[in-house]
N, C-alpha and C positions, 0 to 999 in steps of 0.2 A: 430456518430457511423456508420459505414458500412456496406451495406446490406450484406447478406449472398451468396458468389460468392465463382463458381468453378475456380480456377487459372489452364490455362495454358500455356505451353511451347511454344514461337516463335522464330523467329530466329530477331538477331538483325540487319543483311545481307541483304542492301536493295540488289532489282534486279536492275540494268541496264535499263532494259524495260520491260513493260508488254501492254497486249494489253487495258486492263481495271486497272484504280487502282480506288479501290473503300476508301472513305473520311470516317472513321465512321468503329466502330468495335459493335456497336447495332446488334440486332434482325435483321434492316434490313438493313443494312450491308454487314452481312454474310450471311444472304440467299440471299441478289444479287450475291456476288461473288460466292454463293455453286452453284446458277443456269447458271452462264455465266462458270463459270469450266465444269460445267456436259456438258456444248456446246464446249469445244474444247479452250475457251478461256484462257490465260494466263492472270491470276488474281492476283491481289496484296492489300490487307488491310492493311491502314494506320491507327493506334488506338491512342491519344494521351494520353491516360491512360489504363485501360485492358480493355480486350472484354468483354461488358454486364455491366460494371460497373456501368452504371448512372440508366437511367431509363427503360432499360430494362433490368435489375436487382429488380426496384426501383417500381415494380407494382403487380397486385393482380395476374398474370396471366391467366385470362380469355382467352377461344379462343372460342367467342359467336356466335351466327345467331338470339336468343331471343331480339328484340324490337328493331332491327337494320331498318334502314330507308331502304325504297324499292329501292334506287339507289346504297345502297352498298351491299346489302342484295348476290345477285352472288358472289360478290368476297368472302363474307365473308364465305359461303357454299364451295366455290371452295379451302379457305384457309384451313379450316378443312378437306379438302381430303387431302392436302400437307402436314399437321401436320403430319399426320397418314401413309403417305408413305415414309416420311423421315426416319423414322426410321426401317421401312424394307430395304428401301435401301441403309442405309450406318450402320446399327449399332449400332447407336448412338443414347442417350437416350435424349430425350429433357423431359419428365417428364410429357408428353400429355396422358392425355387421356379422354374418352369420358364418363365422371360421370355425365352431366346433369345440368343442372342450372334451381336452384329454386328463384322464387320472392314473397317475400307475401305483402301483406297490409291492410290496410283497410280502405282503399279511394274509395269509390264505383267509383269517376272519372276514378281512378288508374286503378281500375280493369277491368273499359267499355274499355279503351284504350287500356288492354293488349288484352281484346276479340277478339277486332277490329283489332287487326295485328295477334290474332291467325288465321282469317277467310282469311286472305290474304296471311299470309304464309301457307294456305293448298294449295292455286293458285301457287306456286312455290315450290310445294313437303318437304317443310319443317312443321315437325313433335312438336306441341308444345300441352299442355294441360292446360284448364284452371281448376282452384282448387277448391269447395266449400269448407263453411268454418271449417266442421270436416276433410276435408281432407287436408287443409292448413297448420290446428293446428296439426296435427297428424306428418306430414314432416317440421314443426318448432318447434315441441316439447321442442327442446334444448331452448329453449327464454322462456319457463316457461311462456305463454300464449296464449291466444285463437286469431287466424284472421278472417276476412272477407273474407278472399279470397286468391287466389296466381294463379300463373302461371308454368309450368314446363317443360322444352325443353329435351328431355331425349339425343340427340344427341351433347347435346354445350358442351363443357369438358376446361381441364384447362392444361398449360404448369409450368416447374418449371422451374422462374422465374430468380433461383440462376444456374442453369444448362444449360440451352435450348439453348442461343447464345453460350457459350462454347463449345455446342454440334456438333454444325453446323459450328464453324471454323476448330473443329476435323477434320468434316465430309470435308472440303474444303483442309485442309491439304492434306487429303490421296489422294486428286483428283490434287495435284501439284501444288495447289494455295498457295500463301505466306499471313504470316499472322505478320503486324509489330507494337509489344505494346509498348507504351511509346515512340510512335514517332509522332508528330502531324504534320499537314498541314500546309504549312505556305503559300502557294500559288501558281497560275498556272504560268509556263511559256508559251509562248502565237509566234508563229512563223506565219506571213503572217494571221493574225486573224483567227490562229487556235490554239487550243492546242497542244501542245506539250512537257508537261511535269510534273507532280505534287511536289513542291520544298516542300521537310519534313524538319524538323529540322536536320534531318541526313544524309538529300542529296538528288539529285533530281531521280524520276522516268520516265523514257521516255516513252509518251504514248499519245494517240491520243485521247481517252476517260477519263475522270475522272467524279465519280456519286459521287454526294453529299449525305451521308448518319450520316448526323453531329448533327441530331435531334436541342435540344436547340442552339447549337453553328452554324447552317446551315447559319441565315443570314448574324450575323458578318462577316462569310467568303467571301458570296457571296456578299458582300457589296465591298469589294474591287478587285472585278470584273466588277462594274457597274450593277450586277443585284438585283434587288431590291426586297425580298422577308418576305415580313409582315408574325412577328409570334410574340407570344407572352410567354413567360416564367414565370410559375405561382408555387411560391413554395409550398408544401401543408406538413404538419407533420403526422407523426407516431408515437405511443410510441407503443411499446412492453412490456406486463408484462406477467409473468411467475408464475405461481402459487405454485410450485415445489412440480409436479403431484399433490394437490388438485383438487377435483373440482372446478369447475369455481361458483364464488359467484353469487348469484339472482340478474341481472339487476334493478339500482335502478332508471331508466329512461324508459320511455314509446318510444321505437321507432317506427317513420311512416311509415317504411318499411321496410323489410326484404330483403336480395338475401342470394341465399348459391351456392359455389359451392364444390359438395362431402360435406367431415369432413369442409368446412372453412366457417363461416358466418359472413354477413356482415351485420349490420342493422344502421341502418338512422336514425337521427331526427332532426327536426329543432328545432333551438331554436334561433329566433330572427334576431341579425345579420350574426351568423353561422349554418352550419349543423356538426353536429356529426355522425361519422361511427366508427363503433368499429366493431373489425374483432377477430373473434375465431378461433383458428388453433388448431384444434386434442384432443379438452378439456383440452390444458392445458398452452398455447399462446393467450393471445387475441391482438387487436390492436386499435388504438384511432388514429382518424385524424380528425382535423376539418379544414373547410372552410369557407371561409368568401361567403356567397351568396350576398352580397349588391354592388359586383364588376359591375360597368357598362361597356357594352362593347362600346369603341366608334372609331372610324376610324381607317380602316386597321386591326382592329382586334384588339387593345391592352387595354388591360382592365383600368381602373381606380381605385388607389384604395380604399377600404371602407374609410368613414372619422375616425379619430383617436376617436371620441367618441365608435367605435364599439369595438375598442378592451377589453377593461374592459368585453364586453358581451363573446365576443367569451372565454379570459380568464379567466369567471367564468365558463363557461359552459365548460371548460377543466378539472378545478379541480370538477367540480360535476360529471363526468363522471366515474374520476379514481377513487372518495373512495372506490367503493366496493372493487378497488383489496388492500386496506389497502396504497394505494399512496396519494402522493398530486403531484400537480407541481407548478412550481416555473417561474414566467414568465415574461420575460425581453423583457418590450412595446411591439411587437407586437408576436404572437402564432409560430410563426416561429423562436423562441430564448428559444423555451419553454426549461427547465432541468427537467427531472424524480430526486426528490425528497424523497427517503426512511424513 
């Protein structure tokens, strides 16, 4: 099933040349070419299917600064001013805004470690609070139980996920920049070992610059460049259930930890070989995803995967998550084949 995505209109007309053509119709994608457009640049987005379609469509929409490590921590502070200006400045709605992000638990570990990066994001002007535990329980109410604790960032907020790239190719549009779906990269052409060209299936772009903006698909391409870029592609599930407007049934599972951001909550629990997150949207969506934790990572970055004894685990603990919504699932060897089951 397909995530929930805004469609829009490009032109199927490559250009001739541009000064940038940007590989990749993601998130970051189109804010490279929205920011090389607002400089005067002549831009060109290559998309092999539509804008936003894969995973950044295909995620929670976070846009945090809470328990970020101290060497990304600036950018990510600096990202949330651009969230928030984009949209004064072109229009366009990306679905941002600044509702806060909550974390609860009750891991006394959990919660020394969020103190410990609250104390150090006050040395960097970022605003977070830590929770005791009537006041944890009181802002996770919806989970029909009491915490140990939580943490609260009242400046981190959240983007729509099905919206937000669609927004910002808009926003690139009106600035003159071309934007081309359903056309993929096939590869550079290369003059005197320079670039000079980006070949699409539809024909080539003349152009001195080409950014890799290809996410899962970045290395295969750049493999047949000669550069070598270690990444790793980890599939992970969703189910969606719908309650049709009920209230959402009493969690029949104890999770270790809570986040919310605004109406949408996300709570955790390990079980074994997997983790469980089940995610509430607006009282009346939730969501299920598990993971396998027993992945090793080992050279280069590419994980290993669980041995095939885990799945049974991880596939029990799929279908003990969903009864409460009156589901089961149906699961074909490993958690990533899962069927919603009626």
């Amino acid at each position: 099933m397909p995530s929930p995505l805004t469609h829009i209109e490009t032109s199927a007309s490559l250009p001739d040349a541009a000064d940038a053509v940007i590989i990749g119709g993601g998130i970051i994608g189109v804010f490279t070419a929205y920011y090389l457009a607002k400089r005067g640049m002549k831009v060109a987005v290559v998309e092999k299917g539509r804008v936003g379609a894969e995973q950044s469509s295909r995620n929670w929409g976070w846009c945090r600064q809470q328990n970020r490590d101290a060497r990304e921590l600036p950018m990510a502070t600096k990202s949330l001013d651009l969230w928030e200006r984009f949209a004064a400045e072109t229009g366009e709605n990306t679905g941002f805004r600044r509702c806060g992000l909550l974390y609860l638990s009750d891991s006394e570990e959990e919660l020394a470690g969020w103190a410990r990066w609250r104390d150090f994001a006050r040395t960097v002007g970022v605003t977070t609070h830590m929770l005791n535990a009537d006041e944890a329980s009181e802002r996770g109410r919806v989970t029909r139980r009491r915490w140990r604790g939580g943490v609260f960032s009242p400046s981190d907020g959240i983007a729509d996920p099905a919206n937000a790239a669609p927004a910002v190719a808009r926003a690139l549009l009106k600035l003159g920049g071309t934007v081309h779906q359903g056309c993929a990269a096939r590869g550079l052409e290369i003059a005197g070992g320079e670039i000079a060209g980006v070949v699409t299936e539809k024909g080539t772009i003349r152009t001195r610059v080409a950014i890799m903006a290809g996410g899962a698909w970045a290395s295969s391409f750049c493999r047949q460049v000669a550069v070598r870029f270690p990444q790793a592609s980890v599939r992970q599930s969703i189910l969606s259930v719908a309650t049709n407007g009920k209230a959402l049934p009493e969690f029949r599972f104890n999770p270790g930890m809570v986040a919310s951001v605004e109406n949408n909550w996300y709570l955790e629990e390990h079980r074994w070989a997997a983790i469980a997150r089940m995610t509430i949207r607006g009282n009346r969506v939730a969501r299920l995803e598990i993971l396998p934790v027993t992945m090793d990572v080992q050279r280069d970055g590419f994980p290993a995967l669980p041995s095939e004894s885990d799945a049974a685990t991880i596939n029990a603990a799929m279908t003990t998550l969903s009864k409460p919504f009156g589901t089961t699932l149906r699961t074909n060897g490993w958690y990533t084949e899962a069927t919603l089951v009626t």
